[in-house]
Each structure stands twice: as structure tokens, then as C-alpha cells.
LODO-730003 format. One record per residue: residue in one letter; x, y, z of N, C-alpha, C in turn. Coordinates in Angstrom, 3 decimals. Example, Ala and Ser with C-alpha at 12.3 -4.5 7.8 and 13.67 -1.06 7.14 Angstrom:
// residues 2
SITE type    neast   nnorth      nup   caeast  canorth     caup    ceast   cnorth      cup
SITE    A   13.190   -5.690    7.800   12.300   -4.500    7.800   13.200   -3.300    7.800
SITE    S   12.850   -2.250    7.080   13.670   -1.060    7.140   12.900    0.030    7.870
This chain:
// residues 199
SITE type    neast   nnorth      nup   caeast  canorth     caup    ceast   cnorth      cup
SITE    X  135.950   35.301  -67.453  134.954   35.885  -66.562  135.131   37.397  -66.531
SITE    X  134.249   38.082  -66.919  134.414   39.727  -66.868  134.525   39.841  -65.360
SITE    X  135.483   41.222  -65.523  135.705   41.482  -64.184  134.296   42.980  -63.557
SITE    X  134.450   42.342  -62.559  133.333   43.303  -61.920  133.773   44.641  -61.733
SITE    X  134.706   45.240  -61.964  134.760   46.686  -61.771  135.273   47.111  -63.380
SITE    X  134.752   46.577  -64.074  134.851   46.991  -65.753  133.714   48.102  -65.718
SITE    X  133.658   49.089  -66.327  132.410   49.626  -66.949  131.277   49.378  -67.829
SITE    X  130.772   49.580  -67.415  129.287   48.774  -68.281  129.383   49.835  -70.050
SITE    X  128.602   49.001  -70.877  128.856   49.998  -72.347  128.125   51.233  -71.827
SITE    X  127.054   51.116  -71.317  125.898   52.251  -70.995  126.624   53.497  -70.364
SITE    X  127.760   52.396  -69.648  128.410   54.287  -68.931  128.933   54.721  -69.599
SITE    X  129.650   54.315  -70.699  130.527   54.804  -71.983  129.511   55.959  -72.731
SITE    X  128.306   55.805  -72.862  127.537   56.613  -73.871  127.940   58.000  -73.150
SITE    X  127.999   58.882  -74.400  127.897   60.295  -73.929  126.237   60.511  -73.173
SITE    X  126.592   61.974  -72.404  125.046   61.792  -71.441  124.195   62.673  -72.666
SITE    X  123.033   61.989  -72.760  121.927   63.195  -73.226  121.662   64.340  -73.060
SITE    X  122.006   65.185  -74.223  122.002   66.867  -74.137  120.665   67.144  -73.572
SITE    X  121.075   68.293  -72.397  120.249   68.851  -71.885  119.074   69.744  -72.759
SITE    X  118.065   69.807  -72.590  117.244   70.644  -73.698  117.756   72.398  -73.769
SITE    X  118.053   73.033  -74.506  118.262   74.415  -74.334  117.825   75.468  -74.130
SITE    X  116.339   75.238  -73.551  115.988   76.582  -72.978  115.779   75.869  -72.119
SITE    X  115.598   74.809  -70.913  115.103   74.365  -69.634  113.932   75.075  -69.050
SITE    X  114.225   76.663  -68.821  113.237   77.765  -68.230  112.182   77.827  -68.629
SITE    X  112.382   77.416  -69.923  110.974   77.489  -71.187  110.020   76.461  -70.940
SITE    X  110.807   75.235  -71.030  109.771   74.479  -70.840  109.228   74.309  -69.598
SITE    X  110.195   74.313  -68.712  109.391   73.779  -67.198  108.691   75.653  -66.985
SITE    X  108.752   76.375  -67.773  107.224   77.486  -67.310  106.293   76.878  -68.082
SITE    X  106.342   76.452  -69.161  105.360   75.780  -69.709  104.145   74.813  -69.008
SITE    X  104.902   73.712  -68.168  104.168   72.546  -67.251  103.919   73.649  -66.273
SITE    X  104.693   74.733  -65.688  104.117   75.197  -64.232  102.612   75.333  -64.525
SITE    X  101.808   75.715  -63.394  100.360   76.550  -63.584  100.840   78.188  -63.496
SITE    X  100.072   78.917  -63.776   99.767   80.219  -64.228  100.267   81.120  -62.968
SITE    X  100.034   80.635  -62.101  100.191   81.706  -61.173  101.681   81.451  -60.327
SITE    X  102.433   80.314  -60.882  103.369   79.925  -60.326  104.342   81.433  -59.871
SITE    X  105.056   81.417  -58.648  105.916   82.453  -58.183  107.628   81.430  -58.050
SITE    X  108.287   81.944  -59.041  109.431   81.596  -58.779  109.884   81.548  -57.459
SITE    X  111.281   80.603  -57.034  112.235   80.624  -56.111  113.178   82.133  -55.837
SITE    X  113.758   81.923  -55.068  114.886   83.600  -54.973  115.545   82.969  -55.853
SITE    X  116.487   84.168  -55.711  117.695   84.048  -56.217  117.278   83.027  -57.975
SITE    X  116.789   84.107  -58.908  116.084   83.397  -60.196  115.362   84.947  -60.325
SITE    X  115.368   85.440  -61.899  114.823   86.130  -61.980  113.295   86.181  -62.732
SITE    X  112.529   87.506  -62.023  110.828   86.782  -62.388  110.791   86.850  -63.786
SITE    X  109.842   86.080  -64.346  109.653   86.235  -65.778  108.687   87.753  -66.423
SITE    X  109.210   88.220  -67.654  108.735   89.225  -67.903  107.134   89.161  -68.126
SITE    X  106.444   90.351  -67.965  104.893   89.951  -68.751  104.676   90.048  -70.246
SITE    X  104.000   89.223  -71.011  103.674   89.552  -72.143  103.356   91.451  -72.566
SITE    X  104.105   91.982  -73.816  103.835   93.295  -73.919  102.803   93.311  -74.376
SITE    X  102.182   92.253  -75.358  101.023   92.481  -76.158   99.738   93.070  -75.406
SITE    X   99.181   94.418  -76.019   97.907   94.860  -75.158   98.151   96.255  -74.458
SITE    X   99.203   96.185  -73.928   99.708   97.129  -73.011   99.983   98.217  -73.531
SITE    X   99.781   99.340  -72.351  100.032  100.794  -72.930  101.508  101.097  -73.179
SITE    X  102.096  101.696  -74.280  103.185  102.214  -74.295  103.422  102.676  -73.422
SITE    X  105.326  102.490  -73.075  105.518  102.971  -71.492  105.962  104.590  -72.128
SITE    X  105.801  105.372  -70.734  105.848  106.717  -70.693  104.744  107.928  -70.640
SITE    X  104.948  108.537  -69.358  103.825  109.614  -68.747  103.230  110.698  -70.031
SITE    X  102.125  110.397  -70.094  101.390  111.226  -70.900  101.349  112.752  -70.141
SITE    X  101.946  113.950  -71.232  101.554  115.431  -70.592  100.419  115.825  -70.343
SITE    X   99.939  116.377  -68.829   98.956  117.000  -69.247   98.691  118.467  -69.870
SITE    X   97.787  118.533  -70.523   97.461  119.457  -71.357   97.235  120.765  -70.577
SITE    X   97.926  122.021  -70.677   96.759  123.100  -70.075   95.587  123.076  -70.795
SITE    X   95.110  124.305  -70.220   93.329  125.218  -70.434   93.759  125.628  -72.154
SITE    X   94.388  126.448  -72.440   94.443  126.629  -73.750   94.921  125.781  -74.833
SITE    X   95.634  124.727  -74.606   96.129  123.087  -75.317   94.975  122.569  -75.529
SITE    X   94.074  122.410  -74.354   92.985  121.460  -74.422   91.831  122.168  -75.667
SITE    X   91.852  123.471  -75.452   90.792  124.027  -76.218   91.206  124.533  -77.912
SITE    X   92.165  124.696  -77.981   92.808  124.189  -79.259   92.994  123.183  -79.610
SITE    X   93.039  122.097  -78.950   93.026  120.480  -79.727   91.388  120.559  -79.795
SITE    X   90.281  120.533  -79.283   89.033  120.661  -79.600   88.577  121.461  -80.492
SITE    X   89.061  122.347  -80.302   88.817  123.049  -81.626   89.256  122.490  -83.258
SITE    X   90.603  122.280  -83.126   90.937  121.266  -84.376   89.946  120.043  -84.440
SITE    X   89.849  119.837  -83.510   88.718  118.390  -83.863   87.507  118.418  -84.413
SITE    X   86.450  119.621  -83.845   85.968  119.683  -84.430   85.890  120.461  -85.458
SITE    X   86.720  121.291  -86.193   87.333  121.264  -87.434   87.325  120.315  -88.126
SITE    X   87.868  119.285  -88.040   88.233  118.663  -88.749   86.972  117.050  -89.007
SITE    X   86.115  117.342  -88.362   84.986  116.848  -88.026   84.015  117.184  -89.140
SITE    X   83.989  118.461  -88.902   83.001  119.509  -89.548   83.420  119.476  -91.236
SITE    X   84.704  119.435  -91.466   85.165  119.077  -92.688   84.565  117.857  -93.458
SITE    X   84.829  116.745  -92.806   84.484  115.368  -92.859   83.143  115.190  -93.309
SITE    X   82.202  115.812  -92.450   80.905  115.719  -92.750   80.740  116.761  -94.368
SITE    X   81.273  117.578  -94.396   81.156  118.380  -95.332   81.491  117.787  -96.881
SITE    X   82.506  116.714  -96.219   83.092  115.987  -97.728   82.291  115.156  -97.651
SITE    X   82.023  114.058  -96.636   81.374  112.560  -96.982   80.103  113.021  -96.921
SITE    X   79.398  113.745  -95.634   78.084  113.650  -95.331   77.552  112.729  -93.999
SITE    X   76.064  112.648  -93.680   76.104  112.054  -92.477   75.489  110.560  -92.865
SITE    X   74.842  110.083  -92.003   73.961  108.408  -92.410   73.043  108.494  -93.249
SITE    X   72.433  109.869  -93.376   71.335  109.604  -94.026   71.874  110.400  -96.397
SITE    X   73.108  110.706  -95.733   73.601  110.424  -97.494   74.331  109.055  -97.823
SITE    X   74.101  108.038  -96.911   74.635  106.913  -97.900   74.052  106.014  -98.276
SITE    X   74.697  105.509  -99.286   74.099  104.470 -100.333   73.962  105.399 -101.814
SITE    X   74.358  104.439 -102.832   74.928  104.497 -104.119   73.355  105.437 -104.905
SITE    X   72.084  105.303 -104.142   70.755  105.518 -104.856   70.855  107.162 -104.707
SITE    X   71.133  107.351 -103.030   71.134  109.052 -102.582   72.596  109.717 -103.356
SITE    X   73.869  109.033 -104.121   74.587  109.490 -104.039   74.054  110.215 -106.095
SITE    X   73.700  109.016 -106.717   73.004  109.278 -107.639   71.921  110.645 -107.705
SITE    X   70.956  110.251 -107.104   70.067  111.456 -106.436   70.723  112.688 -106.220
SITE    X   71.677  112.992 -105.745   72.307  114.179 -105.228   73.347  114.563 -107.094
SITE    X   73.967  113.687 -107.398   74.474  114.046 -108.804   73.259  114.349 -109.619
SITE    X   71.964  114.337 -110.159   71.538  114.478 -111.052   70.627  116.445 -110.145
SITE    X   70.837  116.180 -108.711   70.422  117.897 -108.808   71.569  118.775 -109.072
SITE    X   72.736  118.114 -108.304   73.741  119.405 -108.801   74.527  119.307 -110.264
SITE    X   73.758  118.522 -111.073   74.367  118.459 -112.479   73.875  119.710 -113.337
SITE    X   72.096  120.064 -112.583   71.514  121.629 -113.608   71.279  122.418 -112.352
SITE    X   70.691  123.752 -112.829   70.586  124.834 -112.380   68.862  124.686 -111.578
SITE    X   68.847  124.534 -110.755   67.226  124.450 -110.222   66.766  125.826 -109.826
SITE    X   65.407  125.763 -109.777   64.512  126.994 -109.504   64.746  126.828 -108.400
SITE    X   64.819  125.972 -107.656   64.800  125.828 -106.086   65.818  126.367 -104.710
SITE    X   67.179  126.569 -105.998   67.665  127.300 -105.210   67.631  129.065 -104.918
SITE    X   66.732  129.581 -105.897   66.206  131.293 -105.598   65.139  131.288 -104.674
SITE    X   64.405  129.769 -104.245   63.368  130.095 -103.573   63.604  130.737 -102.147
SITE    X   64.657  130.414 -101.506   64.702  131.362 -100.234   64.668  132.607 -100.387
SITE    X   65.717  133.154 -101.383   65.858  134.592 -101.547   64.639  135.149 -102.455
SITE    X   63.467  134.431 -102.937   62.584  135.344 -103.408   61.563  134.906 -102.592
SITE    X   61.234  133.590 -101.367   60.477  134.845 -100.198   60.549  135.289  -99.254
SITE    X   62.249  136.119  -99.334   62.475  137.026  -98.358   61.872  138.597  -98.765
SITE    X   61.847  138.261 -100.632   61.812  139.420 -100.801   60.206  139.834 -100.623
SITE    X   59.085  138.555 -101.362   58.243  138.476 -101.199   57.506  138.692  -99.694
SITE    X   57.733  138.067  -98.544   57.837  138.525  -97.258   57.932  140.109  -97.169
SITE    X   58.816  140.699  -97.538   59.348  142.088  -97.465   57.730  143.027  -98.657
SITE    X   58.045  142.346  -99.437   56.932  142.931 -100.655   55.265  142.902  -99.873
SITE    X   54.929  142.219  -99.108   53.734  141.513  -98.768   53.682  142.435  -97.649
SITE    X   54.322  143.420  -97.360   54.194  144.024  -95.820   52.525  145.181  -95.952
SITE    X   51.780  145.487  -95.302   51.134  146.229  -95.320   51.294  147.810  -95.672
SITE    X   52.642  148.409  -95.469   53.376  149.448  -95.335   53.515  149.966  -97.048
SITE    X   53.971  148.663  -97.901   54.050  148.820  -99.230   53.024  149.272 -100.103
SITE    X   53.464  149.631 -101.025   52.167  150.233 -101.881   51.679  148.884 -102.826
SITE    X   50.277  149.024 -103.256   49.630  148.007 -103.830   50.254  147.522 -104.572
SITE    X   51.052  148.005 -105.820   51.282  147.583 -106.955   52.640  146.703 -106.379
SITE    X   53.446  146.782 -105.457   54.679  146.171 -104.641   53.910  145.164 -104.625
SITE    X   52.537  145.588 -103.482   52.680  144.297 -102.779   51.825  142.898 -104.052
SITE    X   51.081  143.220 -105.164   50.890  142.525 -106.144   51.905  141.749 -107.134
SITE    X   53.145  142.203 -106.871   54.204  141.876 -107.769   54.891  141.029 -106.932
SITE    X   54.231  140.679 -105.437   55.300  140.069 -104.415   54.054  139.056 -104.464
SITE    X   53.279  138.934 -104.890   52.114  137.696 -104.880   52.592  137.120 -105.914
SITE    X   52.753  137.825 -107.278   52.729  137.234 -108.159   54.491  136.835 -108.718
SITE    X   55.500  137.049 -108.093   56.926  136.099 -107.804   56.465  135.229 -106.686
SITE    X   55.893  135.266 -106.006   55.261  134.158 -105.171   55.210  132.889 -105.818
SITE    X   53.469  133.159 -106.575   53.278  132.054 -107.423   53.675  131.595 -108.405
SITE    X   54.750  132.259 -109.006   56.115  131.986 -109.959   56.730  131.076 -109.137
SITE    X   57.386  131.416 -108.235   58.512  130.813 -107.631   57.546  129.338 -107.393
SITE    X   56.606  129.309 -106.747   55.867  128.129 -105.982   55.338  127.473 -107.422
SITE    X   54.963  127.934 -108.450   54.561  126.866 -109.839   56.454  126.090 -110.090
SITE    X   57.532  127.474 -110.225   58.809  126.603 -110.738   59.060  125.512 -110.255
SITE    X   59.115  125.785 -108.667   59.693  124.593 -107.959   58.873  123.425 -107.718
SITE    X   57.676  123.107 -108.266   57.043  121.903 -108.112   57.284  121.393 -110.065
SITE    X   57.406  122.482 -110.615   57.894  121.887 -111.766   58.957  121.102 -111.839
SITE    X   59.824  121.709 -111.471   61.585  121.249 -111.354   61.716  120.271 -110.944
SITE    X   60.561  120.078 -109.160   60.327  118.748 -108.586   60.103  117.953 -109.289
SITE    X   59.276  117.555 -110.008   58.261  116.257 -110.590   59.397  116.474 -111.997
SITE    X   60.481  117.132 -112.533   60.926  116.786 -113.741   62.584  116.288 -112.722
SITE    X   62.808  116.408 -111.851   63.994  115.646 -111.000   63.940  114.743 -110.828
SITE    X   62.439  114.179 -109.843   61.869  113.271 -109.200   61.604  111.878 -110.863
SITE    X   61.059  112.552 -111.777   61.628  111.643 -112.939   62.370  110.968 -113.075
SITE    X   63.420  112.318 -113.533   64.865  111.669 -114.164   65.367  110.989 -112.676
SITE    X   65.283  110.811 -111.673   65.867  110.000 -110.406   65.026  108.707 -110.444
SITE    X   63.773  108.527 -110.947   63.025  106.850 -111.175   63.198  106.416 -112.484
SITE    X   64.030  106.858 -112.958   63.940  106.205 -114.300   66.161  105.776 -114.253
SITE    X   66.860  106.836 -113.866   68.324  106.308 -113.427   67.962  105.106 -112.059
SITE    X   67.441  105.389 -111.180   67.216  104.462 -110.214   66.996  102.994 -110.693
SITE    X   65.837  102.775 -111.865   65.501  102.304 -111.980   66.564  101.121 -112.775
SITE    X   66.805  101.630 -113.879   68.072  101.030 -114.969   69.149  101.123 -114.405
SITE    X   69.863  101.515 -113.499   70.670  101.398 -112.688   70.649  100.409 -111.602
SITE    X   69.714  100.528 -110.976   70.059   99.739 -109.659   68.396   98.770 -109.717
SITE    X   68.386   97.869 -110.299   66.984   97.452 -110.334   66.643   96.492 -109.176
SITE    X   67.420   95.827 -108.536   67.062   95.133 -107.128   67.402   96.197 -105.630
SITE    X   67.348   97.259 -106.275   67.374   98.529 -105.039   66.243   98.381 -104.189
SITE    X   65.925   98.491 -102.789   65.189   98.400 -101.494   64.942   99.656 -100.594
SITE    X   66.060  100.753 -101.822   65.462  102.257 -101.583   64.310  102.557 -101.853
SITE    X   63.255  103.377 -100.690   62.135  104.138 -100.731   62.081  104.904 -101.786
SITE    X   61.430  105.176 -102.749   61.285  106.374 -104.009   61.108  107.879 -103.069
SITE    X   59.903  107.557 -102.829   59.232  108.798 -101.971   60.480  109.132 -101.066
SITE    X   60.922  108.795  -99.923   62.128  109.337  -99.556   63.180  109.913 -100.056
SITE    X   63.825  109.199 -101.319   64.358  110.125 -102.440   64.170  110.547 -103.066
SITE    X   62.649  111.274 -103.412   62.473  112.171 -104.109   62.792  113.302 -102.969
SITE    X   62.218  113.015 -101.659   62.162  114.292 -101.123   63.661  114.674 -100.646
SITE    X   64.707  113.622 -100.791   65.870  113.982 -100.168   66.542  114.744 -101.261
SITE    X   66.242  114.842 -102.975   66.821  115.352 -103.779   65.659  116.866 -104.232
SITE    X   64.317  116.773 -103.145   64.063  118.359 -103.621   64.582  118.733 -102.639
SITE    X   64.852  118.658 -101.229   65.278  119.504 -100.143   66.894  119.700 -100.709
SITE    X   67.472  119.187 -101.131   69.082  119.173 -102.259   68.787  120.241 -102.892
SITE    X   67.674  120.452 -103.779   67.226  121.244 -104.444   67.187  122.960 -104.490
SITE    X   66.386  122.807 -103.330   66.016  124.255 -102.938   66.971  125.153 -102.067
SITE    X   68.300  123.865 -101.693   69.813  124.745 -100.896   70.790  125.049 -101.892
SITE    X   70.865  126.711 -101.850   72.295  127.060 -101.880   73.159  125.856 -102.576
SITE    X   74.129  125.961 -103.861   74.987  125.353 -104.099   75.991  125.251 -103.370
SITE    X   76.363  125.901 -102.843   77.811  126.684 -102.040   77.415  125.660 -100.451
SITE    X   75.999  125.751 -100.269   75.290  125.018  -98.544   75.221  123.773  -98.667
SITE    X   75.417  122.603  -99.656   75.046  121.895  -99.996   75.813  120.758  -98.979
SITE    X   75.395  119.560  -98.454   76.348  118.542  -97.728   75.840  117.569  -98.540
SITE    X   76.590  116.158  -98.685   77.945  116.344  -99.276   78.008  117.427 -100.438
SITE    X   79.114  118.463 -100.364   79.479  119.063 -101.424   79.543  118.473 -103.265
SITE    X   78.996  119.238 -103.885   78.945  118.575 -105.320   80.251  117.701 -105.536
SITE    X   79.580  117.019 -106.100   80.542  116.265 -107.429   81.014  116.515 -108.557
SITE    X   79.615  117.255 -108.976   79.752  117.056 -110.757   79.408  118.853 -110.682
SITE    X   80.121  118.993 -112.079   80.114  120.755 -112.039   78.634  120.538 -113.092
SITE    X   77.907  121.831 -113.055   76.661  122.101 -114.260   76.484  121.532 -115.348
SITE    X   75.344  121.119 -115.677   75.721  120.709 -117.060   77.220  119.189 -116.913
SITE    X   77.419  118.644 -116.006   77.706  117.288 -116.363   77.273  116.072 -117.111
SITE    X   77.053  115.165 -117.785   76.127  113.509 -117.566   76.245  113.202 -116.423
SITE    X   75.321  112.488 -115.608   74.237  111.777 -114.867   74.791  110.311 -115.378
């Protein structure tokens, strides 16, 4: 007959290891807003999101206006290299390489009718002011020439190039004569291709 104050096998088993983080899991089952007991310390907050710790300086009057100033510096640069919304896409970037690849009439047209302006004054003598009509209509025959031989060569690369293109023609013609008639040196985006490149 077993005796009654024997131990059972069950008490013999070693006890089941406790899980090793405990804290972990029972925050897990808590709800969200649970507030610990004392004496227990609170749990940290997630860092993710959060501002780096440490007081931002404030800036004086002359800090502030020298960092603005660099900015837009460096702004003004940006646009100067890339350009704004209305230079992108592969059709305008094309467009813009085949004007600054030659020499256009279009860019003397400012400076010949300043001079023309100047020539055209009443003050001048006839034969001035006839020679300022007639660089006039020089200048105004070149640059519709130059136009319609640009405006070409840009529908015919457009074309064999990019043939499911949804670019406007008429818009890029006129975005590569107004290209045209600026200053090399004024130009946004700044050239690519030096004179006399291939297209």
C-alpha cells in the first residue's frame, strides 16, 4: 500500500521556466493606455518619429539673413542648371539642344532694336534714320527665317525620335524661338552642347 505522505511523480518534475522577458509580454495583453503600479519603472516611448533631443539655437538678425540669402543662392543656381516646369520633358530638352547647337539671328535682335530705336529718333538725320529701317527689316526677315528653319529641324528630330510624343508642336516651336532670340550667356537651362555640336 503506498504510503500517503510519499510524493507524487508530478512534484518531482522540475517547475516550468518562467518566460524571459515577463514585462514584454504581459505589456503586450495590457490595453494601450495602461499606467503601471509604483514602485516599477514606466515604460519608455517609442523613438520612432520624434524630434531629435536638443534645443535648437536661435538665430540672430544677421544669421537669419545670411542663411536666406544662401538659399536663395542656391535656389537661383538650381533653376539656372535644371530650369523650371515648363523646361521638362525629353521633347523641350531636345528643342533647347538643337538652338544652342548654331549661331541664331535671334540672338542680335535685341541689340539691333536698341540701336534701331535710337536710329528711328526724329533728331537723326535721314540717311541714319533709313539705315535703322532698313537693319530693321533685316533683322525681322532673319529671324522668321531662322524660325521656320529651327521649327523644322525640331518636327522632323521630334518626330523620329519620340513618335508616340503628346507634346504640342506649336508650343515648341515657340518655346525654342523665344530660346532663340536670348542671349547665350541668359539662357535657362544653361546650354548643353557647345556650337556646332550633333543634335
Amino acid at each position: 500500500m503506498p504510503s500517503l505522505f510519499r510524493r507524487k511523480s508530478a512534484d518531482l518534475a522540475d517547475p516550468a521556466p518562467e518566460p524571459e522577458n515577463p514585462a514584454t509580454e504581459e505589456d503586450a495583453a495590457r490595453p494601450r493606455g495602461y499606467t503601471p503600479a509604483k514602485g516599477r519603472e514606466t515604460p519608455k516611448r517609442p523613438a520612432t518619429g520624434r524630434r531629435p533631443a536638443g534645443a535648437t539655437k536661435a538665430l540672430s538678425k544677421e544669421e537669419a539673413k545670411a542663411l536666406r540669402r544662401q538659399r536663395r543662392a542656391e535656389a537661383a543656381a538650381e533653376f539656372r542648371r535644371e530650369g523650371g516646369p515648363r523646361d521638362r520633358g525629353p521633347e523641350r530638352l531636345l528643342a533647347r539642344n538643337v538652338v544652342d547647337s548654331r549661331r541664331t539671328v535671334g540672338t542680335w535682335f535685341f541689340g539691333g532694336a536698341l540701336i534701331v530705336l535710337i536710329g528711328s529718333n526724329q533728331a537723326m538725320p535721314p540717311v541714319i534714320r533709313l539705315a535703322s529701317n532698313l537693319l530693321w527689316g533685316a533683322l525681322a526677315i532673319g529671324v522668321v527665317i531662322d524660325s521656320v528653319l529651327i521649327s523644322r529641324k525640331i518636327k522632323k528630330l521630334v518626330r523620329s525620335r519620340f513618335p508616340n510624343s503628346t507634346q504640342r508642336m506649336g508650343s515648341l516651336y515657340l518655346y525654342a524661338i523665344m530660346r532663340a532670340i536670348t542671349f547665350r550667356k541668359l539662357r535657362t537651362p544653361e546650354p548643353r552642347v557647345a556650337i556646332g555640336d550633333q543634335v
